[in-house]
N, C-alpha and C positions, 0 to 999 in steps of 0.2 A: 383570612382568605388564603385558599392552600395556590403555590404555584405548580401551572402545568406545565411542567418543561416539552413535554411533543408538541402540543400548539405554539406554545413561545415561540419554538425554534423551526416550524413550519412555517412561518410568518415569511419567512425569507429565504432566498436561494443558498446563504451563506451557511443560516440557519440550519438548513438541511443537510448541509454536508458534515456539519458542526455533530449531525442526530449520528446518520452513516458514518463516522469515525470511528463515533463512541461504543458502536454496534460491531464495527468492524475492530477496532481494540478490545472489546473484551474476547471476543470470540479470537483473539490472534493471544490474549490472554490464555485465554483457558488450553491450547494447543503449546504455548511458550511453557505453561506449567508442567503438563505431563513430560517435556522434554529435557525440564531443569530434573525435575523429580527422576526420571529413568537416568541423568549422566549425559545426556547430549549433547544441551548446551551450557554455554556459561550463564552466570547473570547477566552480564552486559551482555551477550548474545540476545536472549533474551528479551531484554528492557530493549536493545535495539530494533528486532525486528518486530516486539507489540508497536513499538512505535511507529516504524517504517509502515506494518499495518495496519494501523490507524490513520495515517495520512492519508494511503493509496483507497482505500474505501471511502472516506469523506471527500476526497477527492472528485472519484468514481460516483458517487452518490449526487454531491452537486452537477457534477455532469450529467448523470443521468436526469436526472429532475428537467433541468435546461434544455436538454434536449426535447423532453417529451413536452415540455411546453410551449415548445417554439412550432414543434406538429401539430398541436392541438387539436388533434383528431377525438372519434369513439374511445373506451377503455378500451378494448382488446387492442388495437392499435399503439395506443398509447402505451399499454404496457411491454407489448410485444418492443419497440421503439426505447422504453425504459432500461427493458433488460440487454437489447443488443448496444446501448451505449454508458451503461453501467460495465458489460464485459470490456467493450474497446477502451474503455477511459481505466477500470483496473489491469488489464492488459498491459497497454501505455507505460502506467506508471510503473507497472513490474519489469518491463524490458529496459525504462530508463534509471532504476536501482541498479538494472545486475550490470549495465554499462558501466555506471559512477564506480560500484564496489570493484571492477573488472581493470579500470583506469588508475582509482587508490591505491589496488595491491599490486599491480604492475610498479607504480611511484616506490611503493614501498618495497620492492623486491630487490637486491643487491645489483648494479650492473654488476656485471662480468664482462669481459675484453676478452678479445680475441683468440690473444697470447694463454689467456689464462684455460682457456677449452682444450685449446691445444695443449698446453701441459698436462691436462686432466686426463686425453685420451690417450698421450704415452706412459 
């Protein structure tokens, strides 16, 4: 008996986000490749942000699902409801990476003191 991984994994809200990652990761694949391949990014760039987009779409995905099933309206409804909480939920998660990565490289950037600006501008 062959397994069907989209029913499987439609079975549950978790499931779905689990579909929506995987969908949202290759497609952050195939964009990560032509980038490695032109010189733009590194690997770990790369392997990083297929990953980061893989999360934010399964995410996004689960969200959206939960949402349109808590409306439980018509399909156009529903869909319509789908896709405005699929946007705000990958939204979300995109404004709450570029914080984290905005907060990391600040940590990681050297202070400088005072004193030392001052000697720089004489």
């Amino acid at each position: 008996m062959a397994f069907l991984l989209a029913p499987f994994l439609a079975k549950s809200l978790p499931g779905i986000g689990v579909f929506g990652g995987l969908i949202g990761g290759a497609a952050a694949m195939v964009k990560n490749v032509q980038l490695l391949r032109d010189g733009k990014v590194t690997q770990s760039e790369a392997a990083l942000d297929t990953g980061k987009e893989a999360v934010g779409a399964g995410l996004a995905t689960a969200f959206s699902a939960a949402v349109a099933g808590a409306v439980g309206s018509g399909l156009v409804v529903s869909l319509g409801v789908a896709v405005v909480a699929g946007f705000a939920g990958k939204f979300a998660w995109d404004r709450c990476t570029e914080f984290a990565e905005g907060k990391l490289a600040s940590a990681r950037a050297p202070v400088t003191t005072d004193d030392e600006l001052i000697l720089e501008a004489e």
